[in-house]
C-alpha positions as CSV (number, residue, x, y, z in Angstrom):
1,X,0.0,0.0,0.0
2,X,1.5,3.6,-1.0
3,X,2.1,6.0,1.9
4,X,0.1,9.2,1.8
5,X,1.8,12.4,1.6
6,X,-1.1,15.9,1.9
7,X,-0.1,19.1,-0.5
8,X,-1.9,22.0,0.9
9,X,-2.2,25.0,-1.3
10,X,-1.4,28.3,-0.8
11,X,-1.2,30.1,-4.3
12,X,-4.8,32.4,-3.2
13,X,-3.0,34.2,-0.1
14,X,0.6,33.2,-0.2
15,X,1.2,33.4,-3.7
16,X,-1.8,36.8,-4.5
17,X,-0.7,38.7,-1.7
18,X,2.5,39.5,-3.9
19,X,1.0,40.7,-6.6
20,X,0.8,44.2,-7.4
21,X,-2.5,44.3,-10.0
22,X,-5.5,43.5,-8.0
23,X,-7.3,40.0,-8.9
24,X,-10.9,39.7,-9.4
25,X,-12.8,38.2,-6.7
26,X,-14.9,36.0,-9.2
27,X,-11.6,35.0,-10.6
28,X,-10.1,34.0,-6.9
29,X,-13.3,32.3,-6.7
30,X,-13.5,30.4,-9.7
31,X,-9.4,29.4,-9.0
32,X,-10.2,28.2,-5.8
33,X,-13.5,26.2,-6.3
34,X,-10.8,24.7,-9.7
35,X,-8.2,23.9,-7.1
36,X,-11.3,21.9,-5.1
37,X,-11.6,19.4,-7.8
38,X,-7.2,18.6,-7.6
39,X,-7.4,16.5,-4.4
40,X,-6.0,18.9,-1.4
41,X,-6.0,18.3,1.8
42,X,-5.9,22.0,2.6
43,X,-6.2,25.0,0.1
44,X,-5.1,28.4,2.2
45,X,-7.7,30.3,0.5
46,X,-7.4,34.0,2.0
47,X,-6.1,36.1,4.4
48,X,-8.3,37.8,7.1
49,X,-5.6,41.0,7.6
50,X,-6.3,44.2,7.7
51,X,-7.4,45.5,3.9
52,X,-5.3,48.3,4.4
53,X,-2.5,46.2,4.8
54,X,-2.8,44.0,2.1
55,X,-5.4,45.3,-0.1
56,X,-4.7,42.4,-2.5
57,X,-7.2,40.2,0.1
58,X,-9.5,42.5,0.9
59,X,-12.7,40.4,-0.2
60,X,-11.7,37.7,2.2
61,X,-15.4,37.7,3.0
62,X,-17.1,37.9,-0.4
63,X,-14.1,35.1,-1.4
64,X,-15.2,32.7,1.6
65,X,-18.6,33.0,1.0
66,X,-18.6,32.3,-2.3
67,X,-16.7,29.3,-3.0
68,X,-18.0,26.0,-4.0
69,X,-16.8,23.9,-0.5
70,X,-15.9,21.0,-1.4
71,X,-16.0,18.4,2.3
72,X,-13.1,16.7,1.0
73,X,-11.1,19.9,1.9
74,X,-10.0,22.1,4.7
75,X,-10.4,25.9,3.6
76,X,-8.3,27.8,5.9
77,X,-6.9,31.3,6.5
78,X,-4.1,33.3,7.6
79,X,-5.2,35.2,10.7
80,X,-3.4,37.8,12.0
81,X,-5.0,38.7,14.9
82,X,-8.5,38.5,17.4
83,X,-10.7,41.0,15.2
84,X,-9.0,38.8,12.1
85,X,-10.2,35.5,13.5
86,X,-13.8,36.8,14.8
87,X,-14.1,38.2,10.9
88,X,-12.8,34.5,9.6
89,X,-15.4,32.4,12.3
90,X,-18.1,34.9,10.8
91,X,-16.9,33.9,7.6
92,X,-17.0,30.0,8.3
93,X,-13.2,29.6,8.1
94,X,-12.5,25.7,9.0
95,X,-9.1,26.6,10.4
96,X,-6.9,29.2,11.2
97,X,-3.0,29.7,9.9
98,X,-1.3,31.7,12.7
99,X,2.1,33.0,12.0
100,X,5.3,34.2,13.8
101,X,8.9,34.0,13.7
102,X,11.6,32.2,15.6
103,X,13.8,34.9,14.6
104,X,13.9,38.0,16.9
105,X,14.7,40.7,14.0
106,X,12.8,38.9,11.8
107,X,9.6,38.7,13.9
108,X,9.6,42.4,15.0
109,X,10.8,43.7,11.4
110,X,7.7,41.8,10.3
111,X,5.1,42.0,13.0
112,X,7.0,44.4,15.2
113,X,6.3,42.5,18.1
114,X,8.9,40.7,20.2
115,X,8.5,36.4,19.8
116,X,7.1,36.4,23.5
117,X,3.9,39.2,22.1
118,X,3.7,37.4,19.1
119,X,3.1,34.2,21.1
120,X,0.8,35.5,23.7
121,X,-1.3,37.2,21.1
122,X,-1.1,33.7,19.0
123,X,-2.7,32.2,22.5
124,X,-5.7,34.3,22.7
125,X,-6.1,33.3,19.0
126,X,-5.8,30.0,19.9
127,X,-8.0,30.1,22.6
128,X,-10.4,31.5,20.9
129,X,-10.7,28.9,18.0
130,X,-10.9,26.0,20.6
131,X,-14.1,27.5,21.9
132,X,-15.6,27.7,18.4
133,X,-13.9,23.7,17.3
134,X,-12.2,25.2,14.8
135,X,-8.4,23.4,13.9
136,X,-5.5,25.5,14.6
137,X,-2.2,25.3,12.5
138,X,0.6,27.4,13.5
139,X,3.8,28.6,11.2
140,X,6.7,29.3,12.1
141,X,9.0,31.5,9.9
142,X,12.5,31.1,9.5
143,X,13.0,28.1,11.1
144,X,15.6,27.5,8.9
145,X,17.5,30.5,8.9
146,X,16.9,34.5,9.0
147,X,17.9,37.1,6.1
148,X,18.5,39.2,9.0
149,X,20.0,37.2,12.1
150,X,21.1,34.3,9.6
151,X,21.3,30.6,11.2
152,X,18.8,29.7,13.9
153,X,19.9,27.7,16.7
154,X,17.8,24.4,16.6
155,X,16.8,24.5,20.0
156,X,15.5,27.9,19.4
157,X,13.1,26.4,17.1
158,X,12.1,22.8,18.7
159,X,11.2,25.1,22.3
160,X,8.5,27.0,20.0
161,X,7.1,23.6,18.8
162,X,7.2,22.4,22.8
163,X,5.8,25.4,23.5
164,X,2.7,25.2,20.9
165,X,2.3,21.3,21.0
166,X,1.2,22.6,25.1
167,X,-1.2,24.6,23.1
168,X,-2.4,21.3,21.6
169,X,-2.6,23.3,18.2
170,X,-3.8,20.3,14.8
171,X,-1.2,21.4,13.4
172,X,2.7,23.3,13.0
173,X,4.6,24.2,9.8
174,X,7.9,24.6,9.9
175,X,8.9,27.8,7.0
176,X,11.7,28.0,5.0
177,X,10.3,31.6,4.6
178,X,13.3,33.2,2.4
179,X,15.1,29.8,1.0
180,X,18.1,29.1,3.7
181,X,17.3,25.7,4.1
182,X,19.2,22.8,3.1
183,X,18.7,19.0,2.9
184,X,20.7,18.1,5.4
185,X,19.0,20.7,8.0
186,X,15.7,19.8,7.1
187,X,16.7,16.3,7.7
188,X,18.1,16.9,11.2
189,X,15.8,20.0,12.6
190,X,12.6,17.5,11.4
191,X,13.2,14.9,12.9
192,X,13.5,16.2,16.2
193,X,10.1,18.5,15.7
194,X,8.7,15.0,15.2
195,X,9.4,13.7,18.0
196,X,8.2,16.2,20.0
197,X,5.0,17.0,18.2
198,X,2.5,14.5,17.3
199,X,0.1,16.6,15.2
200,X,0.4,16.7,11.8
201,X,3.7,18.4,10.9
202,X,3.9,20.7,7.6
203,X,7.1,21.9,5.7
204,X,7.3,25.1,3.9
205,X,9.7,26.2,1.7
206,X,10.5,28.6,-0.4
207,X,12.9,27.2,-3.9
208,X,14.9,31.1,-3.8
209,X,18.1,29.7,-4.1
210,X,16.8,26.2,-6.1
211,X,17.1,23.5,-3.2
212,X,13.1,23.2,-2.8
213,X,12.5,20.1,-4.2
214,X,15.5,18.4,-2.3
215,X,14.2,19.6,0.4
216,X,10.6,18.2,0.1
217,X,12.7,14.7,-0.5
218,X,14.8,15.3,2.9
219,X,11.5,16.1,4.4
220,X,10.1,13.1,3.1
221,X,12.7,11.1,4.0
222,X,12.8,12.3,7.9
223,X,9.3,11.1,8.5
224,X,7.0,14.3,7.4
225,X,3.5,14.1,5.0
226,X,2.7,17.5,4.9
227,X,3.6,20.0,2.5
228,X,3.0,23.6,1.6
229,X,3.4,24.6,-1.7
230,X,2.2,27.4,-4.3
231,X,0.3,26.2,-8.0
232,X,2.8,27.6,-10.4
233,X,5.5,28.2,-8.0
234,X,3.7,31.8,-7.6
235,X,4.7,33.9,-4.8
236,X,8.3,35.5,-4.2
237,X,10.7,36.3,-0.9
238,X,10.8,40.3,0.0
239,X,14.0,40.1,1.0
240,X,15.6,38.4,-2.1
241,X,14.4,40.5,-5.0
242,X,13.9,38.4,-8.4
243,X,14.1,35.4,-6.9
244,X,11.3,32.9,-7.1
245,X,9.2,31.8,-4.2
246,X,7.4,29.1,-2.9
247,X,7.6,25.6,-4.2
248,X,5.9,24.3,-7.1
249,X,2.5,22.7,-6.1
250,X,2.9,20.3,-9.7
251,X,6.4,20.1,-9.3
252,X,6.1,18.0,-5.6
253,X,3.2,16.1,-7.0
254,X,4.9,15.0,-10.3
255,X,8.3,13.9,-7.9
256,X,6.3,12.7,-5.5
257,X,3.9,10.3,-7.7
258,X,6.9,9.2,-9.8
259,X,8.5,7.8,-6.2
260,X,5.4,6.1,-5.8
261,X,3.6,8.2,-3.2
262,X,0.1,8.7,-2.9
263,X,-0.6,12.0,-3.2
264,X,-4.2,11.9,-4.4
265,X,-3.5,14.8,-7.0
266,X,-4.7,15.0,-10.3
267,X,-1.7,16.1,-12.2
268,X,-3.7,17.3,-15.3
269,X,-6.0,19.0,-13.6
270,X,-3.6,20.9,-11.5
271,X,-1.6,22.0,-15.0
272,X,-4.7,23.0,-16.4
273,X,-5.1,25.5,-13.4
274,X,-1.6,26.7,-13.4
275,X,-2.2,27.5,-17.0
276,X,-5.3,29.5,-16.3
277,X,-3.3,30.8,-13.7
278,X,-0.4,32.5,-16.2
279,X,-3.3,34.1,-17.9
280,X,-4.6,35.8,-15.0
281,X,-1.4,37.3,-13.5
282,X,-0.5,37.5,-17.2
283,X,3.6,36.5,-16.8
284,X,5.2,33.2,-16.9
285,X,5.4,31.4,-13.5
286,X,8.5,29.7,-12.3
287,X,6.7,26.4,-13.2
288,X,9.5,24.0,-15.2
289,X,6.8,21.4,-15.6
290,X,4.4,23.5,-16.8
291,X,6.9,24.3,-19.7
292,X,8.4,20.8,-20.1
293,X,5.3,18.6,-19.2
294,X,5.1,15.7,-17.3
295,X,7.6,13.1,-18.6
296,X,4.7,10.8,-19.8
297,X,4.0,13.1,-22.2
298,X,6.1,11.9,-25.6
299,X,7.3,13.8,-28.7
300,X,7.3,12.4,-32.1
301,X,10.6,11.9,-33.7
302,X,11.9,14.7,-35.4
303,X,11.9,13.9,-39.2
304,X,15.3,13.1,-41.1
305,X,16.6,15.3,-43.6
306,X,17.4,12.6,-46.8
């Protein structure tokens, strides 16, 4: 029997929330309730920030309520803060994506909070969510380096995932949020997350400086089934200008299924998307296999000049 590995999606906040050219809401919409028919686990749908602040997400209600649900599929959020999550339990969010950093710098540049307000504001959050049933994943950024404070002490990281398994949180990512990490760090700083947390444990990277996809395999090979990554490698790192961002949702699936994983994707679905989706930002995405195509599809033989 194959072993299950979950992709969770986050091209619809991760991925719009960089782009500068607002994107329909019927278009969000019709990506999403597209993305519902590819086999997720979890499709990151929105963020429920401050319009102001990102104005790209701004229709995080008019987005939520509109989608086609699909039950298969959790449709979460990234939710900044208490009024953010009462917004996203009005909305019928099925779980909330809390974020902070491990990094000191990185966590007040960001969120200009210290780690400790970050945390205690995460824990209202938190509490919060429990009261209403509502699943609780918590990210933390840079766990695998800082642009700003550069390596991160391991045990800096593994006390934040003791600290949030207390919290008896469904879920923690690990981010690779500007592309530091390496396959033999991810191999090393995951399995010790797993043995202290026994929810389900996600890794996020970033493919900046093009080790993504050796990453998911170090992942993979330390014990975790859980991965973020972005249709059409869409999104991009602030502080590493030009440089691509998240992972490559097909790119994972198409490795992944070739290994002999069970990923429960549909491939051509998921490239018929990531098409759709170069049209709408109207650019090429980072995609190689949406270029090259997956290696079952063959070429004729080019004909011989005589």
């Amino acid at each position: 029997m194959k072993e299950t590995i979950a992709l969770n999606e986050v091209v619809t906040r991760d991925g719009f929330q960089s782009e500068k050219a607002f994107i329909a809401t019927h278009d969000k919409v019709a990506l999403v309730n597209a993305l519902s028919q590819c086999g997720y686990r979890v499709i990151e749908v929105t963020s429920f920030t401050s319009p102001k602040a990102i104005p790209m997400l701004s229709d995080a209600e008019e987005v939520m309520a509109t989608i086609d649900r699909n039950p298969e599929v959790v449709y979460s959020a990234l939710i900044p803060n208490l009024r953010g999550a009462q917004r996203a339990i009005d909305a019928g969010v099925d779980m909330f994506n809390l974020v902070m950093s491990v990094s000191e710098s990185h966590n007040r540049s960001n969120l200009r909070m210290s780690c400790a307000e970050s945390s205690a504001a995460l824990s209202e959050v938190i509490d919060l969510a429990h009261q209403h049933n509502i699943r609780v994943n918590v990210s933390l950024s840079t766990s695998f380096g800082c642009p700003i404070e550069g390596s991160i002490a391991k045990e800096r990281v593994l006390d934040w995932v003791s600290h949030f398994a207390q919290r008896q949180v469904w879920g923690l990512s690990l981010c690779d949020t500007t592309g530091m990490a390496y396959p033999s760090l991810v191999s090393a700083l995951t399995q010790q997350a797993l043995d202290l947390f026994t929810g389900t444990l996600t890794l996020h990277f970033h493919n900046t400086r093009g080790m993504g996809l050796a990453n998911v395999l170090a992942g993979v090979q330390a014990g975790v089934r859980s991965f973020d990554a972005s249709l059409g490698g869409l999104g991009g790192c602030p502080y590493a200008p030009g440089a691509t961002g998240n992972i490559t949702t097909e790119e994972v699936v198409h490795m992944l299924d070739l290994m002999g994983f069970d990923t429960g994707m549909q491939l051509d679905k998921l490239l018929s998307a990531a098409h759709h989706l170069t049209q709408l930002v109207g650019r090429t995405l980072p995609s190689q296999l949406l270029k090259a195509g997956p290696i079952t599809q063959l070429h004729k033989a080019p004909l011989q000049n005589h």
